[in-house]
C-alpha positions as CSV (number, residue, x, y, z in Angstrom):
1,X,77.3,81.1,93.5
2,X,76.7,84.8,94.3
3,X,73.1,84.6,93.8
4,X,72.8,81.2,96.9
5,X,74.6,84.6,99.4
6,X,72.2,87.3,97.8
7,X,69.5,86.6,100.6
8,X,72.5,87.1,103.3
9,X,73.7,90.6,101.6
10,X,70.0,91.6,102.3
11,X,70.2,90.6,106.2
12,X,72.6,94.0,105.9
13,X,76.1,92.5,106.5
14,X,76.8,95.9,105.0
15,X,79.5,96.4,108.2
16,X,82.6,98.4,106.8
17,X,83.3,101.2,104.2
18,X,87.2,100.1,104.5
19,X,88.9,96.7,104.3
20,X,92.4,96.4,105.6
21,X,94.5,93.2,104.6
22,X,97.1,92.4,107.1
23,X,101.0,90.6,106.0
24,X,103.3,89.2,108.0
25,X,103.7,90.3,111.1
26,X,100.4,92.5,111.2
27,X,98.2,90.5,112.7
28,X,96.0,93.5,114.9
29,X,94.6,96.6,113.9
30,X,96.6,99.8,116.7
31,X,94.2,102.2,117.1
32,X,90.5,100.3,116.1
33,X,87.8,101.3,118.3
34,X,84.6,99.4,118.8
35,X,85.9,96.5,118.0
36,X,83.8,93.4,117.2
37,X,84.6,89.8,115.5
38,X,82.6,88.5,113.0
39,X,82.9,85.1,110.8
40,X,81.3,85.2,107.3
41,X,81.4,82.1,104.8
42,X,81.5,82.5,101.0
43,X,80.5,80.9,98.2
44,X,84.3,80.1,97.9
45,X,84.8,78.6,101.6
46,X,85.9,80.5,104.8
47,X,88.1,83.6,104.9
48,X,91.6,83.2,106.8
49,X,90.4,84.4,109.7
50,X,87.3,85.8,111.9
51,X,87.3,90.0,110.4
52,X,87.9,92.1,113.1
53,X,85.8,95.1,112.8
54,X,85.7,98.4,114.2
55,X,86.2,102.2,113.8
56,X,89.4,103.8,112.7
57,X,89.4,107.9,112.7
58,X,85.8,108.2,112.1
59,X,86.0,104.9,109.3
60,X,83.9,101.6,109.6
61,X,86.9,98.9,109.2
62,X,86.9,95.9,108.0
63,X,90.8,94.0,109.3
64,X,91.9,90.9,108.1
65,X,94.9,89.0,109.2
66,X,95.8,87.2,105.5
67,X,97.8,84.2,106.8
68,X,95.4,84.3,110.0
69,X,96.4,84.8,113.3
70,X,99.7,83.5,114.5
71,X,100.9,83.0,110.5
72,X,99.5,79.5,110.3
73,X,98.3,79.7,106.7
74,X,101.3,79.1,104.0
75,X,100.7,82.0,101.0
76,X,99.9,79.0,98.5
77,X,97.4,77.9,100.8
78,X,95.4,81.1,100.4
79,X,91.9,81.3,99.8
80,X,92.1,84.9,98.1
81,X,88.5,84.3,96.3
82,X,87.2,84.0,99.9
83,X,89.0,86.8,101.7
84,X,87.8,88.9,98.5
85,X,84.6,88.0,98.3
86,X,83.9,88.5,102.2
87,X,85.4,91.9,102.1
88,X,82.3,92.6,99.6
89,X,80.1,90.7,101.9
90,X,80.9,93.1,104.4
91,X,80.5,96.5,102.2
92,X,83.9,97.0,101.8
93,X,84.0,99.5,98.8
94,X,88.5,100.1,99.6
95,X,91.2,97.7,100.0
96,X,94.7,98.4,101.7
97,X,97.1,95.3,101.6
98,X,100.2,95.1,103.8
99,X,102.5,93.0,102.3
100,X,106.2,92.6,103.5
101,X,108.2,90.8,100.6
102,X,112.0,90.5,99.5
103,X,113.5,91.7,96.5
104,X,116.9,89.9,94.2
105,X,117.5,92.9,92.7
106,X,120.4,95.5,94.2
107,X,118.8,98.7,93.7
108,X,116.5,98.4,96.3
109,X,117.8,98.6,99.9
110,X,116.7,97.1,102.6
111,X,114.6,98.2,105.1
112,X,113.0,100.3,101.9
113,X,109.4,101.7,100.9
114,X,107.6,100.1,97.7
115,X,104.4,101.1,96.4
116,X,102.8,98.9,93.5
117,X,101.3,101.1,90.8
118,X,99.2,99.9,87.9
119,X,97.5,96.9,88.7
């Protein structure tokens, strides 16, 4: 499949250093300059969205709204391979995912801070 997009990579999609995965409720990038939307199809099928890209503090950004704009995409309904693979379209070398999840178990408060380590 990659090698059918290889000619497009060339055409220098190259657009953004950074990719930023909104959740739930982050569906806009505060703070993005020279801001631009751009659709890009994958081997996989479209992304969830049009990318928004921009600047951020000096940073080419790539912003993706995960469940697309207005939340209309359930999370089982996902196309992850395709919101991946565009992301690399694009040049994105880093990844920042905004989730907001629930938790079962009682030691974690709510309204409190996670970070995922060792995946």
């Amino acid at each position: 499949m990659r090698a059918a997009f290889a000619e497009e990579e060339q055409k220098g999609l190259k657009k953004a250093e950074i990719g930023i995965i909104g959740g739930s409720g982050l569906y806009a990038m505060p703070g993005l300059t020279k801001v631009r939307e751009e659709r890009v199809t994958t081997p996989f099928g479209d992304p969830s969205e049009a990318f928004i890209l921009g600047e951020l503090e000096g940073r080419s950004v790539a912003f993706l709204a995960r469940h697309g704009r207005g939340h209309r995409i359930l999370p089982s309904e996902l196309n992850f391979r395709a919101n991946l693979f565009a992301m690399k379209m694009l040049g994105v070398e880093r990844i920042l995912s905004v989730s907001a999840v629930g938790s079962l178990k009682e030691g974690l408060r709510v309204g409190g801070f996670r970070l995922q380590e060792g995946l």
